[in-house]
Residue frames as qw, qx, qy, qz and C-alpha x, y, z in Angstrom:
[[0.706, -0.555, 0.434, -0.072, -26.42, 41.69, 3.20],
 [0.783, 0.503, -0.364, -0.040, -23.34, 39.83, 2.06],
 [0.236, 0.608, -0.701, 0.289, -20.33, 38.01, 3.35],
 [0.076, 0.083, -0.820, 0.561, -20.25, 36.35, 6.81],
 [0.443, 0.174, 0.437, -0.764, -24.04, 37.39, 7.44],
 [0.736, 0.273, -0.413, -0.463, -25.48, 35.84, 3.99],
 [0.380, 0.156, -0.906, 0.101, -23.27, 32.66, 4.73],
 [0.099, 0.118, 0.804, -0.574, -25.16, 32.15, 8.33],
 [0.592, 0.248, 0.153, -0.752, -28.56, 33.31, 6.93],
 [0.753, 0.343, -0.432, -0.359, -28.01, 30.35, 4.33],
 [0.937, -0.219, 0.158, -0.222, -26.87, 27.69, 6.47],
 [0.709, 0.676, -0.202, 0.006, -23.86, 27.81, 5.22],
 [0.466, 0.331, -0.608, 0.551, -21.40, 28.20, 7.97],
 [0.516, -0.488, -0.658, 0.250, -22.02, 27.04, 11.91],
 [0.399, -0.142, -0.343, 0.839, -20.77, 30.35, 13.10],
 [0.103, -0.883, -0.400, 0.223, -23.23, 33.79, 14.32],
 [0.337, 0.729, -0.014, 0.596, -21.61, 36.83, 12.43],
 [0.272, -0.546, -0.270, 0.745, -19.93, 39.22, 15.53],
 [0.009, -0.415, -0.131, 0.900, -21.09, 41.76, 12.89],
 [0.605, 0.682, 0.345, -0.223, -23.90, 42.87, 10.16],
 [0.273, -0.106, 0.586, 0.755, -21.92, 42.49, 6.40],
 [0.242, 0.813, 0.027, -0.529, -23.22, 45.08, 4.05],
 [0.502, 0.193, 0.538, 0.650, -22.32, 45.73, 0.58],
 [0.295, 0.854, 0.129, -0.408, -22.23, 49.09, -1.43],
 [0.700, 0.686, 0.085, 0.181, -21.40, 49.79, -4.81],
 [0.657, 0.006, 0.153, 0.738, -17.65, 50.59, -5.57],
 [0.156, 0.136, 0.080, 0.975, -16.95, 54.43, -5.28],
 [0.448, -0.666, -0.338, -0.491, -20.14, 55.03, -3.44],
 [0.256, -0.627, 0.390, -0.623, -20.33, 56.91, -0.24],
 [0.409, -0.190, -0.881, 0.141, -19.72, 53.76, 3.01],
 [0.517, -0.727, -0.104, -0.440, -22.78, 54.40, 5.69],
 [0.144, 0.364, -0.693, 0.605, -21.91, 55.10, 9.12],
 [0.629, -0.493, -0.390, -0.457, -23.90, 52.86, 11.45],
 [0.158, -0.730, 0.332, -0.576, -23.39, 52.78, 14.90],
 [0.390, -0.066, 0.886, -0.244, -24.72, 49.75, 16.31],
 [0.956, -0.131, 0.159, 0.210, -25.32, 46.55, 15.28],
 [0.521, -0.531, 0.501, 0.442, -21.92, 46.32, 14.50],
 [0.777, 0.609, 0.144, -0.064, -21.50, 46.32, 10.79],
 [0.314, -0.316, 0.589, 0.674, -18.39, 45.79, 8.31],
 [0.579, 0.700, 0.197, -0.369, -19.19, 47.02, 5.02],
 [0.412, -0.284, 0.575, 0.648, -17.61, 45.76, 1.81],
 [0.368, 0.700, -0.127, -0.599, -17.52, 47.56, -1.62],
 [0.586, 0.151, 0.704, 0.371, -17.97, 45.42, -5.11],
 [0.138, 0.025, 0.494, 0.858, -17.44, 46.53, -8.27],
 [0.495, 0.301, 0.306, -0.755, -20.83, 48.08, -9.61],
 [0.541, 0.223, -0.454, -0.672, -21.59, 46.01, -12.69],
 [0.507, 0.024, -0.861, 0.019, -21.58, 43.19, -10.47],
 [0.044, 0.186, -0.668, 0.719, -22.92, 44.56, -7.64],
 [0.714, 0.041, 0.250, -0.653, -26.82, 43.33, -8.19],
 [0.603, 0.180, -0.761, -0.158, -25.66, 39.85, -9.73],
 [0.468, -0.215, -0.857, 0.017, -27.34, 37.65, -7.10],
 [0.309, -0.068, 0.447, -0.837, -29.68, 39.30, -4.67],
 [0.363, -0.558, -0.742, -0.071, -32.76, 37.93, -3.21],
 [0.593, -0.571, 0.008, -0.568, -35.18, 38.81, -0.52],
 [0.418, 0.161, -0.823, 0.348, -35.07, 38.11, 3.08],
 [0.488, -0.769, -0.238, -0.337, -37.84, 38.49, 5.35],
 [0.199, 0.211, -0.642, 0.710, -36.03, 40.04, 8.50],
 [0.126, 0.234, 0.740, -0.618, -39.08, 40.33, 9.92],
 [0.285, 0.369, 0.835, 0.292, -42.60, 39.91, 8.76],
 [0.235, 0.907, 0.269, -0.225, -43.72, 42.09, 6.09],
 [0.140, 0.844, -0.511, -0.087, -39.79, 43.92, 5.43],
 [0.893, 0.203, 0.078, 0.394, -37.23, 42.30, 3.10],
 [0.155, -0.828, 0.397, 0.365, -33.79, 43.73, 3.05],
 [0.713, 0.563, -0.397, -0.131, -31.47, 42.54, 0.10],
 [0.401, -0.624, 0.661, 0.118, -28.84, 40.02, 0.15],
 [0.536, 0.441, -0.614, -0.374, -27.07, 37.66, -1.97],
 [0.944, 0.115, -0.163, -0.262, -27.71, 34.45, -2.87],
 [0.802, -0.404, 0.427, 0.102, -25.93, 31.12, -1.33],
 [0.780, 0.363, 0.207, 0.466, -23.93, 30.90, -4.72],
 [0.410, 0.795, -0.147, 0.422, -23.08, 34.31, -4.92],
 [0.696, -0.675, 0.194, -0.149, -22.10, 34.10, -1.08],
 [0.955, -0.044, 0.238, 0.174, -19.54, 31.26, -1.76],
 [0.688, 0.515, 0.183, 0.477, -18.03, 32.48, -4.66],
 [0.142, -0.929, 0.196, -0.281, -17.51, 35.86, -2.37],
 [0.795, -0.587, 0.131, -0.081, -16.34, 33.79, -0.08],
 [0.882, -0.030, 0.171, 0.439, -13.59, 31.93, -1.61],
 [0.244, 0.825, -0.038, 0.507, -12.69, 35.55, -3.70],
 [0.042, -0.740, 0.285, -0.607, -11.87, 37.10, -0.54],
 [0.847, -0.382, -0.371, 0.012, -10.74, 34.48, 1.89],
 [0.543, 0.183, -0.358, 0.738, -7.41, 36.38, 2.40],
 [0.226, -0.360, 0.020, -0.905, -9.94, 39.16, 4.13],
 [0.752, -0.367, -0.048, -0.545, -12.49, 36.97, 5.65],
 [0.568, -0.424, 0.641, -0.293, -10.47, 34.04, 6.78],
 [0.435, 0.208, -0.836, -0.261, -9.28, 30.84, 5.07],
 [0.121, 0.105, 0.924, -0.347, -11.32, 29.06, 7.59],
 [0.522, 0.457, 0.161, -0.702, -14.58, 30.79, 6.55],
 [0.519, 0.593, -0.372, -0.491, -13.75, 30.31, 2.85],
 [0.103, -0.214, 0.970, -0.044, -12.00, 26.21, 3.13],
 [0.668, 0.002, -0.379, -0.641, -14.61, 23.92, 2.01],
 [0.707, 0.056, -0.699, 0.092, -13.46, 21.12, 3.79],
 [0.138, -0.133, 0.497, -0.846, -14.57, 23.25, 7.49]]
């Protein structure tokens, strides 16, 4: 999990994703999921396990996602994509 969904799982921003952010390696096939909604962005691969954690989505099963630093640091990277409001520190 990464973008918009990490941020909200971390307390980070007030707002409820409208979809499930993903992440796959650069030049790796994107999954097609139907529902929940999902957007799915692609990061380089030599970076693409630089902050992950666990999340308990429910008890027992973790799914990856990245860490409230790496979150941020997405965030601001790609604010022209996610929204200078998202990415503005001063929101």
């Amino acid at each position: 999990m990464c973008g918009e969904s990490a941020l909200a799982l971390h307390e980070l921003i007030d707002d409820i994703a409208a979809a499930v952010h993903i992440a796959v390696p650069r030049g790796t096939r994107r999954p097609t999921i139907s529902y929940p909604p999902t957007v799915v962005a692609q990061y380089a691969a030599k970076t693409f396990d630089l902050g992950i954690e666990r999340f308990e989505a429910a008890p027992g099963e973790t799914i990856p996602m990245y860490n409230a630093a790496r979150s941020v640091v997405d965030a601001m990277r790609h604010r022209s994509r996610l929204g200078e409001t998202l990415a503005d520190p001063g929101e």
